[in-house]
Structure formats: C-alpha cells, structure tokens
PyMOL commands that place a pseudoatom at each C-alpha (Angstrom):
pseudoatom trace, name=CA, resn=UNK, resi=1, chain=A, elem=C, hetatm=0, pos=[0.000, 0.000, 0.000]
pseudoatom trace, name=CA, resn=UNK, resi=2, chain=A, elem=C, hetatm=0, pos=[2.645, 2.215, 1.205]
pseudoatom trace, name=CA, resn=UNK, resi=3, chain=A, elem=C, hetatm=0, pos=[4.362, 1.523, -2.588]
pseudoatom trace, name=CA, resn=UNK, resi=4, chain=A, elem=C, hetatm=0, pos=[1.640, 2.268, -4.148]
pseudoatom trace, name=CA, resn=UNK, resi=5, chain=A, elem=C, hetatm=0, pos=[1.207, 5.616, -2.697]
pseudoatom trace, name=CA, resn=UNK, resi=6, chain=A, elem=C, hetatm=0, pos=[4.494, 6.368, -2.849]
pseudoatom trace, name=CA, resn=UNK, resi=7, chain=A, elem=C, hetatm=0, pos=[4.691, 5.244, -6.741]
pseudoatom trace, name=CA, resn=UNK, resi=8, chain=A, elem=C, hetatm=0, pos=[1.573, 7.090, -7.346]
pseudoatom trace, name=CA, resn=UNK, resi=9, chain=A, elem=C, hetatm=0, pos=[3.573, 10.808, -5.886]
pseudoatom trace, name=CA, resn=UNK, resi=10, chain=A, elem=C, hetatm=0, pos=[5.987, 9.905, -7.521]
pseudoatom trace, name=CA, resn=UNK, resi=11, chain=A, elem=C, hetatm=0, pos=[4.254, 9.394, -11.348]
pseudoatom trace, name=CA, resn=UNK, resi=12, chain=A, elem=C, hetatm=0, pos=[2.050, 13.033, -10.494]
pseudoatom trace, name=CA, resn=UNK, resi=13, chain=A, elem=C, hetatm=0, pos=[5.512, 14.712, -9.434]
pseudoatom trace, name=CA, resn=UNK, resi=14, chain=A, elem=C, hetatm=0, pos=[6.913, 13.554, -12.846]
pseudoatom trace, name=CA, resn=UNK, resi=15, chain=A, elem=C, hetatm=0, pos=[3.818, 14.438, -14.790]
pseudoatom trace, name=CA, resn=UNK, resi=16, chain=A, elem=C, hetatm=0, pos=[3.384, 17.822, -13.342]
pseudoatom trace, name=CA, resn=UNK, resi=17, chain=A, elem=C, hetatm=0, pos=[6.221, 20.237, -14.824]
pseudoatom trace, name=CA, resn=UNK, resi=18, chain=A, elem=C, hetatm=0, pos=[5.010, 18.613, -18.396]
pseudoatom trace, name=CA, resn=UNK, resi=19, chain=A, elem=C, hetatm=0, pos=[0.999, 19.822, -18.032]
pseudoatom trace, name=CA, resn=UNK, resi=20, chain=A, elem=C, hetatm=0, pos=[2.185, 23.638, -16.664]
pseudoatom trace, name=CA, resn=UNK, resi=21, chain=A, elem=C, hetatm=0, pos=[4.581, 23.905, -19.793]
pseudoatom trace, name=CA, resn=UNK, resi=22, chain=A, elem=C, hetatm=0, pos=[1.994, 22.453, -22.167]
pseudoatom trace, name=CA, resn=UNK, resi=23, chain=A, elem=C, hetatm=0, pos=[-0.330, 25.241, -20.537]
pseudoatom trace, name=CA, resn=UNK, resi=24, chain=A, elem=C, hetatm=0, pos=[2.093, 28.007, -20.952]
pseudoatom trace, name=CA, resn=UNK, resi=25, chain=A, elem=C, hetatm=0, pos=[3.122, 27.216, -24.492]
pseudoatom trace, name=CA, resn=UNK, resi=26, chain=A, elem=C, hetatm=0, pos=[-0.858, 27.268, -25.151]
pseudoatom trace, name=CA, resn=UNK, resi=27, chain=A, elem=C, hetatm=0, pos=[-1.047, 30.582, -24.162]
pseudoatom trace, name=CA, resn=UNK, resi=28, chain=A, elem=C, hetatm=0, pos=[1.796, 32.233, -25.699]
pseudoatom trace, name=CA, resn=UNK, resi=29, chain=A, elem=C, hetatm=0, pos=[0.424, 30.617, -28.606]
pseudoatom trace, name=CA, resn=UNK, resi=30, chain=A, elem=C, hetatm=0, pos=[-3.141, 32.108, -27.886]
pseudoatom trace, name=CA, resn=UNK, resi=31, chain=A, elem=C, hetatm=0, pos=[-1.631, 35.827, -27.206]
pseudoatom trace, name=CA, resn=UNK, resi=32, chain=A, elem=C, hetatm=0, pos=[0.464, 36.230, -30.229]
pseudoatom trace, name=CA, resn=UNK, resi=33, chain=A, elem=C, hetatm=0, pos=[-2.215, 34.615, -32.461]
pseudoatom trace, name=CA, resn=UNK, resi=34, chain=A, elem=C, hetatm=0, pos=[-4.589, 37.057, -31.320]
pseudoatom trace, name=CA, resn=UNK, resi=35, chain=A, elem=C, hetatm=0, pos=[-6.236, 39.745, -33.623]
pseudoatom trace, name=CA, resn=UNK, resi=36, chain=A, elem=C, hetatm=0, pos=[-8.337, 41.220, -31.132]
pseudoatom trace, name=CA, resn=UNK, resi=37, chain=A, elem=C, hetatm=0, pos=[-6.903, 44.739, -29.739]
pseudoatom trace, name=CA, resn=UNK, resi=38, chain=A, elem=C, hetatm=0, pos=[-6.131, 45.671, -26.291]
pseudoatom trace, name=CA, resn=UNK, resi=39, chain=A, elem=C, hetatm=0, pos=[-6.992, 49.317, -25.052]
pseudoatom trace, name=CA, resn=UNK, resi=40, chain=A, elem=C, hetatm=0, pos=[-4.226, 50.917, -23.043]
pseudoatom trace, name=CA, resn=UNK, resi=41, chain=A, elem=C, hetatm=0, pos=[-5.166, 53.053, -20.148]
pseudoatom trace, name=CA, resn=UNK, resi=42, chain=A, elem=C, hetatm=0, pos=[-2.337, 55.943, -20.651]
pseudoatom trace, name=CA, resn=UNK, resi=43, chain=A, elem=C, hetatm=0, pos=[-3.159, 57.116, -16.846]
pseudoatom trace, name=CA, resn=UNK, resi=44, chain=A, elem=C, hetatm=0, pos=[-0.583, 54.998, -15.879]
pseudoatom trace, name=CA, resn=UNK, resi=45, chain=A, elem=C, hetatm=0, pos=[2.221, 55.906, -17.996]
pseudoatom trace, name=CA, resn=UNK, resi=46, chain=A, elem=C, hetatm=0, pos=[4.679, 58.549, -16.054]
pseudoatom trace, name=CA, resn=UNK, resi=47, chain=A, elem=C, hetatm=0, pos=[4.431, 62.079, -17.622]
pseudoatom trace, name=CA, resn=UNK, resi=48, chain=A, elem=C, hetatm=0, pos=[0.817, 61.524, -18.645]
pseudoatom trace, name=CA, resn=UNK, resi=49, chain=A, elem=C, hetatm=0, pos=[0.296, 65.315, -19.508]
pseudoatom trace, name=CA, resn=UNK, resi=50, chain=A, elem=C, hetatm=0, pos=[2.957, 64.413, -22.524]
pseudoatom trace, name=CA, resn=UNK, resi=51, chain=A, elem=C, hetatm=0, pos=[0.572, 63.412, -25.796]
pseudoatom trace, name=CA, resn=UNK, resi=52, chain=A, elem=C, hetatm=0, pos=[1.948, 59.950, -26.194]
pseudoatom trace, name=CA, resn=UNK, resi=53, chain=A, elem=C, hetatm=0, pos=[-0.052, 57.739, -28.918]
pseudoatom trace, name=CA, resn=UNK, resi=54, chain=A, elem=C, hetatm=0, pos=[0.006, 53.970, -27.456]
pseudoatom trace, name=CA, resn=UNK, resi=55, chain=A, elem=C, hetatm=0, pos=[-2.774, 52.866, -30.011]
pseudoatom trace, name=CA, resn=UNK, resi=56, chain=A, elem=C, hetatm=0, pos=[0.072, 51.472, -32.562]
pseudoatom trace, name=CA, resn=UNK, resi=57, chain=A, elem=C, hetatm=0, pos=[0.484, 48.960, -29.643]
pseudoatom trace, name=CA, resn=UNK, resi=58, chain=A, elem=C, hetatm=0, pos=[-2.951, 47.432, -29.628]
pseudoatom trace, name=CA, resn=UNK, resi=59, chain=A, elem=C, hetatm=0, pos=[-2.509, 45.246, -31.775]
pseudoatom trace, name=CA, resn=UNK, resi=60, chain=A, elem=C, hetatm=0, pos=[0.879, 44.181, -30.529]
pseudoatom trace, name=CA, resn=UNK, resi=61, chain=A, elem=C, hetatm=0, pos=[4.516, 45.250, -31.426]
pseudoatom trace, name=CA, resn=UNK, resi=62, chain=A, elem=C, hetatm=0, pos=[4.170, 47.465, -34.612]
pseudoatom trace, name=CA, resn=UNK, resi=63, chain=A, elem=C, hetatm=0, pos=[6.735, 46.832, -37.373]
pseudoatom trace, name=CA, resn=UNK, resi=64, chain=A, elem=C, hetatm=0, pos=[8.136, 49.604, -38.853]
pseudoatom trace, name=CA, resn=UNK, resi=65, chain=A, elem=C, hetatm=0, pos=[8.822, 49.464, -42.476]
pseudoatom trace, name=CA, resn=UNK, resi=66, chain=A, elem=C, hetatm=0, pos=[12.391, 49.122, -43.206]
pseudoatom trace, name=CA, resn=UNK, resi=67, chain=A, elem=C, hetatm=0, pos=[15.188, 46.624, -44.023]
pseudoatom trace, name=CA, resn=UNK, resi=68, chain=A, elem=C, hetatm=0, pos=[15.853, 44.684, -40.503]
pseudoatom trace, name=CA, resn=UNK, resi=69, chain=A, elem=C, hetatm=0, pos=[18.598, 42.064, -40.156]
pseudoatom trace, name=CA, resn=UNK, resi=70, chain=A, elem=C, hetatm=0, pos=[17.127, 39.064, -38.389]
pseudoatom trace, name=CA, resn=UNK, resi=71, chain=A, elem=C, hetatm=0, pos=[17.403, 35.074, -37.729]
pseudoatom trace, name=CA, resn=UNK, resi=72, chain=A, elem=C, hetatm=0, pos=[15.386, 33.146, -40.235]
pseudoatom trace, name=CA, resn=UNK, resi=73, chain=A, elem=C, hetatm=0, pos=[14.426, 29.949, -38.559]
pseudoatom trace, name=CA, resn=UNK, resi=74, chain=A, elem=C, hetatm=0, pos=[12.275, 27.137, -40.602]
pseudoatom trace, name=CA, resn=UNK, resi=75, chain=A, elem=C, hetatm=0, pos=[10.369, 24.868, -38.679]
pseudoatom trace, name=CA, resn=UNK, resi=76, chain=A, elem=C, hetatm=0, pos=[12.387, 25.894, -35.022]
pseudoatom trace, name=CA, resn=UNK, resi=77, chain=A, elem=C, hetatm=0, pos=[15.632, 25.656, -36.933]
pseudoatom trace, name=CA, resn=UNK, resi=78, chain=A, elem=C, hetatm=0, pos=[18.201, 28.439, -37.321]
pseudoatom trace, name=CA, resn=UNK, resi=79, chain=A, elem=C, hetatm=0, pos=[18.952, 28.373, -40.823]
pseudoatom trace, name=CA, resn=UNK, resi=80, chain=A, elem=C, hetatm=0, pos=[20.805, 31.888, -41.824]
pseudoatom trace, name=CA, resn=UNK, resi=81, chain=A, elem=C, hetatm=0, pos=[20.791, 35.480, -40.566]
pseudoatom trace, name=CA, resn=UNK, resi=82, chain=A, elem=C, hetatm=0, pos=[18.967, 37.845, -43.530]
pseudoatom trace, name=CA, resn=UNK, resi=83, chain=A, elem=C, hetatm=0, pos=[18.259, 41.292, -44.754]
pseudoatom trace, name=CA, resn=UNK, resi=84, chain=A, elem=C, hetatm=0, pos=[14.453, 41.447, -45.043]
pseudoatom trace, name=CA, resn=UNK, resi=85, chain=A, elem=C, hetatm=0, pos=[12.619, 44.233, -46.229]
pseudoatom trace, name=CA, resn=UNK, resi=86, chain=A, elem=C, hetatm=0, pos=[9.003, 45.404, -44.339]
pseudoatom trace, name=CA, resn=UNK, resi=87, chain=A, elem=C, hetatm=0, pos=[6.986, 47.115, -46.529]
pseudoatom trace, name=CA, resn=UNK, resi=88, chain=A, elem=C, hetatm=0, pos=[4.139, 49.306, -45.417]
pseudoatom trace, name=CA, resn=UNK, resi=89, chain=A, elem=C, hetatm=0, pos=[0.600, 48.387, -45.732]
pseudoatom trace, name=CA, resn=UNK, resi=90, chain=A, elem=C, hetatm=0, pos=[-1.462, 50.079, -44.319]
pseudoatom trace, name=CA, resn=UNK, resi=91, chain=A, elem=C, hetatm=0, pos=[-1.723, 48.878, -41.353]
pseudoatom trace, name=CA, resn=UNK, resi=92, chain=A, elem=C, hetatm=0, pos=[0.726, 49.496, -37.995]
pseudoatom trace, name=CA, resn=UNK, resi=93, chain=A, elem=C, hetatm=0, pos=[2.889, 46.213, -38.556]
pseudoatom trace, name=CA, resn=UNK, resi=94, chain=A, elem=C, hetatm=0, pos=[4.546, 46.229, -41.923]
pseudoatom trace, name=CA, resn=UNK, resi=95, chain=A, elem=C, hetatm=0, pos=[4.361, 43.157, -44.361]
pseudoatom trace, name=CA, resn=UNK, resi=96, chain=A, elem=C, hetatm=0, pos=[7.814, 41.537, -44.693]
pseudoatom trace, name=CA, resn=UNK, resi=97, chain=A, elem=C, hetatm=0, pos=[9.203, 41.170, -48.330]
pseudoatom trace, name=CA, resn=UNK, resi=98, chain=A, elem=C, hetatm=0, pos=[9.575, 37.103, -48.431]
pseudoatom trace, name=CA, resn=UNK, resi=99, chain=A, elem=C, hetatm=0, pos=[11.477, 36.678, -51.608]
pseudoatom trace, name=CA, resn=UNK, resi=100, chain=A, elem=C, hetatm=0, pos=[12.089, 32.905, -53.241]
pseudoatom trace, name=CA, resn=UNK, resi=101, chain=A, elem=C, hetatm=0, pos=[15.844, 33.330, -53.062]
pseudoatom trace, name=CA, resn=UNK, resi=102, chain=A, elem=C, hetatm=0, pos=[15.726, 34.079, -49.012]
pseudoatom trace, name=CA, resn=UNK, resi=103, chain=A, elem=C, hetatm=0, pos=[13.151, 30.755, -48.940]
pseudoatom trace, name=CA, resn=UNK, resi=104, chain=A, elem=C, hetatm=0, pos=[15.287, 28.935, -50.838]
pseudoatom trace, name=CA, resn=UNK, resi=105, chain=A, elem=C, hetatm=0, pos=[18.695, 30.229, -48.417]
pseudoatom trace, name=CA, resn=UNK, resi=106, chain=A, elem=C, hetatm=0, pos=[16.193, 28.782, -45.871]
pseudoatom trace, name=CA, resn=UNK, resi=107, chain=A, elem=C, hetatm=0, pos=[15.462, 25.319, -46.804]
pseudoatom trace, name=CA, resn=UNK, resi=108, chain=A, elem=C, hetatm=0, pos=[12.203, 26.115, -49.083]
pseudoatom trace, name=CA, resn=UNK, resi=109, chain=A, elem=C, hetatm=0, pos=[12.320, 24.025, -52.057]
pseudoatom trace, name=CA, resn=UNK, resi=110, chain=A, elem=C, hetatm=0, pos=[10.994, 26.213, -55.071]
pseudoatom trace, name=CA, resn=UNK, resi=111, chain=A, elem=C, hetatm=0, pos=[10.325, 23.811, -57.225]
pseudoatom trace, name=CA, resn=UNK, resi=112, chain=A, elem=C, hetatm=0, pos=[7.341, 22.823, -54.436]
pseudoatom trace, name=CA, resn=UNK, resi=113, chain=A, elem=C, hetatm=0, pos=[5.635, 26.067, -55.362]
pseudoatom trace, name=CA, resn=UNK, resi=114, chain=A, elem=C, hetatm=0, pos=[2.035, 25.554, -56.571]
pseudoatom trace, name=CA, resn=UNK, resi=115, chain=A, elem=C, hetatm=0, pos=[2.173, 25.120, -60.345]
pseudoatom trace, name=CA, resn=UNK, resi=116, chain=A, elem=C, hetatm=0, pos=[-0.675, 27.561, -61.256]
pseudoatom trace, name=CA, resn=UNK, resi=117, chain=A, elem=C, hetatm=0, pos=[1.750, 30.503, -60.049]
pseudoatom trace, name=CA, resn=UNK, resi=118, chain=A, elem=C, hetatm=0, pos=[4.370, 31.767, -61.606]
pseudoatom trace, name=CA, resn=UNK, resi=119, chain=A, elem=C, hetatm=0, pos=[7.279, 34.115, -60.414]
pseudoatom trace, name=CA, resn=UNK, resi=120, chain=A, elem=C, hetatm=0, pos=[9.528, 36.498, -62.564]
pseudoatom trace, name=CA, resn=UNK, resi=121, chain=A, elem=C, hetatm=0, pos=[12.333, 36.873, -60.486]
pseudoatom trace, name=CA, resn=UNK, resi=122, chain=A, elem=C, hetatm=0, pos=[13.875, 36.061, -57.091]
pseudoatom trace, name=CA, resn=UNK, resi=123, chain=A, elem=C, hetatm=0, pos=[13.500, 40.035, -56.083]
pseudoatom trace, name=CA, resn=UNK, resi=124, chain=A, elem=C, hetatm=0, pos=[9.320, 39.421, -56.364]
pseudoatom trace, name=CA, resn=UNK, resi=125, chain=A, elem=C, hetatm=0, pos=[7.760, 39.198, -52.557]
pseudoatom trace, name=CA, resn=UNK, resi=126, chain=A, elem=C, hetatm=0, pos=[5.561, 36.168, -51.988]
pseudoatom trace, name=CA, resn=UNK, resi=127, chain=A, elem=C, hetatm=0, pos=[2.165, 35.916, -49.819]
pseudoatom trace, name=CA, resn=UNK, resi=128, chain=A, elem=C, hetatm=0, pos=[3.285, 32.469, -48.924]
pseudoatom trace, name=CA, resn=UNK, resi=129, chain=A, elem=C, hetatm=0, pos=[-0.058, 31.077, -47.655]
pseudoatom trace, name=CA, resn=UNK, resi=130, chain=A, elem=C, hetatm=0, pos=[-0.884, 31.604, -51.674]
pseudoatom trace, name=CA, resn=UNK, resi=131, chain=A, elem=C, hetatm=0, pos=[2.359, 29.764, -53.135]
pseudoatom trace, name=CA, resn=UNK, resi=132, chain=A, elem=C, hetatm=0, pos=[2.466, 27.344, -50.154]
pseudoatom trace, name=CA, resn=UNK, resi=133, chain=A, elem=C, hetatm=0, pos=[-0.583, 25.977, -48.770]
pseudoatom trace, name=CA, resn=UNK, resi=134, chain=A, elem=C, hetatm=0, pos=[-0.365, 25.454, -44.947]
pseudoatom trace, name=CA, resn=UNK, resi=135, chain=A, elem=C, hetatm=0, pos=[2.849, 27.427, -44.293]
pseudoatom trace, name=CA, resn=UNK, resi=136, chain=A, elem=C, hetatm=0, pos=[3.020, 30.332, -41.928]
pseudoatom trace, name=CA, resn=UNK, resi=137, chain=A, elem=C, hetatm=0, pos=[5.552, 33.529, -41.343]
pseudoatom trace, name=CA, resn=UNK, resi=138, chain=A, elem=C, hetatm=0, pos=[5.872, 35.227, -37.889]
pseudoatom trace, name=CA, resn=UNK, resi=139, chain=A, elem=C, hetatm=0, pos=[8.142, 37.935, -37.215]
pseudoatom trace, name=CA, resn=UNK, resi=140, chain=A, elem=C, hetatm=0, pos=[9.203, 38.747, -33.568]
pseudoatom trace, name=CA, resn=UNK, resi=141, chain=A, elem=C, hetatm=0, pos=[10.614, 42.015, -33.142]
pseudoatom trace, name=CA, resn=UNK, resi=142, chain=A, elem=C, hetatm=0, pos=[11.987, 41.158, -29.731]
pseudoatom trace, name=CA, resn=UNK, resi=143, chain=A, elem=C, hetatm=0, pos=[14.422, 38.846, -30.753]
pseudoatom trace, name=CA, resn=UNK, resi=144, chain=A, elem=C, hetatm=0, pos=[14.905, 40.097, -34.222]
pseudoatom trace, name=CA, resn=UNK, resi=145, chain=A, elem=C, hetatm=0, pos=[13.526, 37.041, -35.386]
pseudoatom trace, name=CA, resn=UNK, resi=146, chain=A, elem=C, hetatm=0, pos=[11.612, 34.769, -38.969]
pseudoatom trace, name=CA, resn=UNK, resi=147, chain=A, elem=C, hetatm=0, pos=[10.018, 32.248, -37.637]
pseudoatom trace, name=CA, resn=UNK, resi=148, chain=A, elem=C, hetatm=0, pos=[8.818, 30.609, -41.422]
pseudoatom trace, name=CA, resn=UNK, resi=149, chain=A, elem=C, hetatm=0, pos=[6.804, 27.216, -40.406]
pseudoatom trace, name=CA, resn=UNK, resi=150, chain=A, elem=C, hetatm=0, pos=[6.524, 24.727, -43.827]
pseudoatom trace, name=CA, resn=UNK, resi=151, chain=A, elem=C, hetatm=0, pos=[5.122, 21.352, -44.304]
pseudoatom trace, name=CA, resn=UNK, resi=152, chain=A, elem=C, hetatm=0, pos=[7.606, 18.751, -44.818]
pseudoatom trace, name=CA, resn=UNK, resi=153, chain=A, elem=C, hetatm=0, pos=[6.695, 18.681, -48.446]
pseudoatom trace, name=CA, resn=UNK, resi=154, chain=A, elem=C, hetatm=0, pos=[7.874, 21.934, -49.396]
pseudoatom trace, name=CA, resn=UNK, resi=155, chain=A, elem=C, hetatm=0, pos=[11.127, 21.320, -47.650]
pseudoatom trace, name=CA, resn=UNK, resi=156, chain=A, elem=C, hetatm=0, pos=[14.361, 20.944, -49.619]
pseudoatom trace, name=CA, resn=UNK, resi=157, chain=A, elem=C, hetatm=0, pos=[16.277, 17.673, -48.943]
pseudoatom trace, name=CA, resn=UNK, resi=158, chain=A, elem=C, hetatm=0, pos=[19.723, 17.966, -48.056]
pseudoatom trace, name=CA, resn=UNK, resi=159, chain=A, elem=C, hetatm=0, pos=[22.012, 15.398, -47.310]
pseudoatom trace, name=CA, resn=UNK, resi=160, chain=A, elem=C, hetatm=0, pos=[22.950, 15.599, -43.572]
pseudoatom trace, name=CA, resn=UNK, resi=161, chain=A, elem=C, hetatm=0, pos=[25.952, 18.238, -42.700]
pseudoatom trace, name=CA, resn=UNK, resi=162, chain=A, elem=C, hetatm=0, pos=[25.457, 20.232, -45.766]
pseudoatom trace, name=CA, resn=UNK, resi=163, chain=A, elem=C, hetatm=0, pos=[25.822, 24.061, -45.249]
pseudoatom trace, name=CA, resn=UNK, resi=164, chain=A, elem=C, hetatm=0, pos=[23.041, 26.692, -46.767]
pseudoatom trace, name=CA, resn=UNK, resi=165, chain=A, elem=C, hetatm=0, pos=[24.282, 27.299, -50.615]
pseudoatom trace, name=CA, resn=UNK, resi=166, chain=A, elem=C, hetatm=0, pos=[25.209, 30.989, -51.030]
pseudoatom trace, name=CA, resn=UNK, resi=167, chain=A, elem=C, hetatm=0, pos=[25.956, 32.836, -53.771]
pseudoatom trace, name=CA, resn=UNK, resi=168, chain=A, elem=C, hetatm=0, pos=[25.310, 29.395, -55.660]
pseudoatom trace, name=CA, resn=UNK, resi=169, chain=A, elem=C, hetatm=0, pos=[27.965, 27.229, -54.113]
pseudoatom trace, name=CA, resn=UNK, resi=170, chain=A, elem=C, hetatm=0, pos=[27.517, 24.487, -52.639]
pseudoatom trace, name=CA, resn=UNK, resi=171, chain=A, elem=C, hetatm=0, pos=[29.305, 23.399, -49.687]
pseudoatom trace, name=CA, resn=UNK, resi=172, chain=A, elem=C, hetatm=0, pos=[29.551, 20.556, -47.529]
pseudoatom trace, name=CA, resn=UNK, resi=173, chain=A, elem=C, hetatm=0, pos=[31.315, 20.238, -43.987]
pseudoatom trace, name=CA, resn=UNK, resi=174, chain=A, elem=C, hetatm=0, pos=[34.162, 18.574, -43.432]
pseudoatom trace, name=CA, resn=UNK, resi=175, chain=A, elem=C, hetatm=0, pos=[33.871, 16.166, -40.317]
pseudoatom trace, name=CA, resn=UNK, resi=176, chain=A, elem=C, hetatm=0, pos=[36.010, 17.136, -37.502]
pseudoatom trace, name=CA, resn=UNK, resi=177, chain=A, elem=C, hetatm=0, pos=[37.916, 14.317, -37.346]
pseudoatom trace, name=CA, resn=UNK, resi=178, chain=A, elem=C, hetatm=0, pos=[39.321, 14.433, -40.836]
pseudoatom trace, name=CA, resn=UNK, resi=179, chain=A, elem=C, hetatm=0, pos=[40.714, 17.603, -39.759]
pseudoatom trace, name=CA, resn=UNK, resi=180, chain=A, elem=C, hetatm=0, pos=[45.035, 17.897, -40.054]
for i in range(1, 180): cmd.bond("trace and resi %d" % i, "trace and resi %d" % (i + 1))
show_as sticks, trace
zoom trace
C-alpha cells in the first residue's frame, strides 16, 4: 500500500512540470495569435500630460517598415541570418518582403511552389499562404527574429551536414575528425 502511494507521488511529481509547460506554451500561442486589440489606459504611464499615442500597440509590437537584419528559422531551426525588407501596408505592422531566393537560403524548395503561379524573379515578394498551402511567417521584433513554419513537403532535402548554398555554391562540412 505504502508503494503504491508512494509510486503514485511519484508518477504526479513527474507528470506535473510537463501539463504547466503544455499550458504556458498554449497561451503564448493564444496571445500572439490574437487579432483582437487591447486598449491601453495611458493614466498609468509617467508624464501623462505628454501626448503619447500607445494605439500602434494594440494590436501588438508594430513593425516599422524598413530593411531589418534578423534570424530566419524554418520549422524551429536556425537556418541563416537575412536582410528582409518590411513594406508598409497600411496597417501598424509592416508586411515583410519574403522573396524565393531568401526561402530557398532557408530550406524552401521552389520547385514545391504551386504550379498555377508563376514568379519572374527572385526580387518578387511572396504571400506564402498563396504559393504554399499550410505554411506560416511570424516575425518577432523582440528577438529580431523569422520564424517561417513549412510542411515537410515543401522542404528541400539535403544530405545531412550540408551548409546553406550561397551565392550558388555548394558546400559541404568537413567532419572534424578528418581535420590535419
């Protein structure tokens, strides 16, 4: 009985950090996702005699158009550090330029594109939900960050250890232990 009990503690003890991270990640999830705005109370804010204009921050962290150097990660992978353009549109966070060339730098395989569309040039900026079905682009100012999420299917595949081509070239690492 005393086993038992004991086992039991044990088995909630070991489930419990799991269910609270699984919760957080939900809601981090829910928050960023969010379209719905948030009003600001600028009574709080020191110096409230000073006209400040919060309401670019309802909708969360505004983008300001502009070329930004950021991370590009596909599918929670660091896969360069890019020069992407925002453009404006309209609305307080900018639209970044996603060109085929930075995709393709990235992992994207081009060639996966939906056939029905056709692109002049690796300068042109893609709506990617429209080219790739199911694939999602999320910029975090914070950490200065691409987070570009792809089905497996539009993926390029690599052989294991092979650097991101730039410039054209291909390049493969050389295994540590080969080294002189």
């Amino acid at each position: 009985m005393l086993f038992q009990r004991s086992l039991l503690c044990l088995t909630i003890g070991a489930a419990l950090p799991f269910s609270v991270s699984a919760a957080n990640s939900a809601a981090e999830k829910t928050v960023v996702e969010s379209d719905e705005a948030v009003e600001f109370n600028e009574q709080f804010l020191l110096n409230s005699s000073a006209n400040i204009d919060i309401s670019r921050y309802a909708y969360g962290n505004p983008v300001l158009a502009g070329t930004y150097r950021v991370k590009v990660n596909l599918n929670n992978a660091l896969k360069s550090t890019s020069e992407i353009t925002f453009n404006e549109n309209g609305t307080p966070r900018a639209s970044a330029c996603l060109t085929p060339l930075l995709l393709t730098q990235a992992g994207v395989d081009p060639a996966a594109m939906r056939d029905d569309v056709e692109v002049d040039d690796n300068t042109t900026c893609l709506d990617i939900k429209k080219y790739y079905p199911g694939a999602t682009a999320n910029y975090d100012s914070g950490k200065q960050a691409m987070d570009l999420n792809f089905p497996q299917i539009y993926i390029l595949k690599r052989p294991a250890g092979m650097l991101t081509p730039h410039c054209g070239k291909m390049a493969f690492r050389r295994p540590s232990s080969l080294m002189i």
